[in-house]
C-alpha angles and dihedrals in degrees: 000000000000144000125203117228100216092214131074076217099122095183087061091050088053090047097042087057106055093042102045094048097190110172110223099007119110120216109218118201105223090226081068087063108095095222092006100154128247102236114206122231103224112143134107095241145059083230103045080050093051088043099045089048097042094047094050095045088058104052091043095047099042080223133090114267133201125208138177128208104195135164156146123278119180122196098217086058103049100256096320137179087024122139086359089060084116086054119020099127095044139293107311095023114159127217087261095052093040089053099050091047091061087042091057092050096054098048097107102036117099081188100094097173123140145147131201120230132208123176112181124204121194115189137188117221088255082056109245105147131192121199137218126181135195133185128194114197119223145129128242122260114235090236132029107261122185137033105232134084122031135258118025099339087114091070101022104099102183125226110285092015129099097202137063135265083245092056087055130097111234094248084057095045107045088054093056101036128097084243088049089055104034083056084048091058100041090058082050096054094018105053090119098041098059099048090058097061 
């Protein structure tokens, strides 16, 4: 059996995995699906993103897809960067622009508060769709520190650590992130489901 993973995003495949454990089931990245569509994250929400991609990844597949719509939102910038954490600093931006750019905004903000969202869709080919979601508290570092993880882990230091995401190993980091803890949740509320695909 297999599972679409509504994202071209290796390094979630790699993390949905792990965390998701399901003996027997096959994650498939999307960017392994010849014509698989781009689906463009336009909502307003975490939650309207991770709906829009899982739904089209399963009607397109014929399968059920997962997808997760996940970001950044600091507390000194109103929420940014929010639903826009993939592109904060433009189309195209890569981890490392997207990064300096934050750390740039925040150059002049003694309020380091933050928090990391995950909202996760699962969908059925006929498009019914169910929802988990998972936070993880934290404030912001004033320089990037570590070399593992993507994003922003370098400068995300969660609530009651001293160290980033990005000083982290995987096995620490996925039981104390809001992925770690939205898939947490899904095999809570999901236990059937999963089993059925």
């Amino acid at each position: 059996m297999r599972l679409i993973i509504a994202t071209r995003n290796r390094h979630k495949v790699t993390e949905l995995e792990s965390l998701l454990n399901l003996p027997g089931v096959r994650l498939v990245c999307a960017a392994d699906l010849p014509g698989a569509p781009e689906v463009e994250e336009d909502g307003a929400t975490f939650e309207a993103n991770a709906l829009k991609k899982a739904v089209a990844l399963a009607r397109f597949s014929g399968g059920w897809a997962l997808a997760d719509d996940s970001g950044l939102a600091v507390e000194a910038l109103h929420g940014a960067p929010g639903v826009q954490s993939a592109r904060y600093a433009g189309p195209g931006a890569r981890d490392a622009d997207n990064l300096a750019k934050l750390i740039a905004a925040m150059a002049h903000h003694t309020d380091r508060r933050a928090h990391f969202c995950c909202v996760l869709a699962l969908a059925d080919p006929q498009g019914t769709t169910h929802t988990v979601a998972g936070r993880c508290e934290g404030t912001l570092a004033v320089a990037p520190r570590g070399t593992g993880g993507f994003g922003y882990d370098p400068l995300f230091v969660p609530q009651g650590e001293t160290r980033t995401f990005a000083e982290m190993g995987a096995a620490e980091k996925n039981a104390r992130s809001h992925r770690g803890r939205a898939l947490a949740e899904a095999r809570r509320q999901w236990a059937g489901l999963l089993k059925a695909i």
